[in-house]
C-alpha positions as CSV (number, residue, x, y, z in Angstrom):
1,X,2.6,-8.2,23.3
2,X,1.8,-9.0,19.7
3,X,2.6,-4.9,18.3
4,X,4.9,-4.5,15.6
5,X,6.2,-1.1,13.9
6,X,5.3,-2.1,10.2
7,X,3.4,0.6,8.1
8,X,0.2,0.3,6.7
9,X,0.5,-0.3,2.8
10,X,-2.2,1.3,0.1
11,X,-2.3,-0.6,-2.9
12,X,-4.5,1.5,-5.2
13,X,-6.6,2.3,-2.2
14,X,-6.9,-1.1,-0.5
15,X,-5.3,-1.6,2.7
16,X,-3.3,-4.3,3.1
17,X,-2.3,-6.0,6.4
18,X,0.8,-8.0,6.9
19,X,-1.8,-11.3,8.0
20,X,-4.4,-9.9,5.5
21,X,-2.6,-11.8,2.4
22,X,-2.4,-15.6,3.0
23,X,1.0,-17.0,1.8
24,X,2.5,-13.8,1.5
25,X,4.9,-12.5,4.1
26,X,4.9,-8.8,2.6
27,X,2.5,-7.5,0.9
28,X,5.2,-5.2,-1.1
29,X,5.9,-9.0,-2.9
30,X,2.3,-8.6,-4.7
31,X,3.7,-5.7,-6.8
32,X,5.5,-5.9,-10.4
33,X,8.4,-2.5,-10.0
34,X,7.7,-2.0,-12.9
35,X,3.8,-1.3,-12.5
36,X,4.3,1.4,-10.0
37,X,3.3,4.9,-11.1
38,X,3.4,6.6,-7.8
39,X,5.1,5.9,-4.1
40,X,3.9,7.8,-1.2
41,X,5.0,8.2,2.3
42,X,2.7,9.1,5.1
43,X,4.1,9.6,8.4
44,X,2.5,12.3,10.4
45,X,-0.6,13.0,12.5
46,X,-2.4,13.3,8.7
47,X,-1.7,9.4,7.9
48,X,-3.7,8.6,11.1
49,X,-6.5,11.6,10.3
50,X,-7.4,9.2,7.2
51,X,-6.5,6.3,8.2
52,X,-7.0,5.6,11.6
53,X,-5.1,4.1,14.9
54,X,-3.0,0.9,12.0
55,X,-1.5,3.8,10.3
56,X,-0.1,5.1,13.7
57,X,3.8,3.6,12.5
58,X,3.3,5.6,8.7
59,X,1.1,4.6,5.6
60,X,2.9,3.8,2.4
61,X,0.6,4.6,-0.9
62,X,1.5,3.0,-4.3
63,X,-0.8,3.9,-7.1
64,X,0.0,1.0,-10.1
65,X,0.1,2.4,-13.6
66,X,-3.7,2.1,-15.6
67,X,-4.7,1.2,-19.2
68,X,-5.4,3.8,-22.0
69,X,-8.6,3.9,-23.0
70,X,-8.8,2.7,-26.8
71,X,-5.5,1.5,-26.4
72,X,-3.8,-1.6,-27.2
73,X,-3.0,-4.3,-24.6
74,X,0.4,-4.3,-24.1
């Protein structure tokens, strides 16, 4: 009664739930577009291999961009 069909989102390797962020009603809304380095779409039997029975509807991996070491804050 309470399934849905939302993906399981990866934000630099932390799994984020649709109830896991209070306030938030997508946890997409955390991330700056700009900050994104890499999108990835899981959405066979391998998403579920490493993720388990919540990545049954897909996985969505984003990988943020990371500082420079020695480099200036920007």
């Amino acid at each position: 009664l309470n399934a849905n069909n939302d993906p399981l989102i990866v934000i630099d390797g932390l799994a984020m739930d649709n109830s896991g962020v209070k306030g938030l009603t997508n946890p997409l809304a955390m991330v700056n577009p700009n900050d994104i380095e890499t999108f990835t779409v899981l959405k066979d039997a391998s998403a579920t291999a490493i993720y388990g029975s919540r990545a049954s509807n897909g996985v969505i991996i984003i990988t943020t961009k990371k500082g420079k070491a020695g480099g200036r804050p920007q």
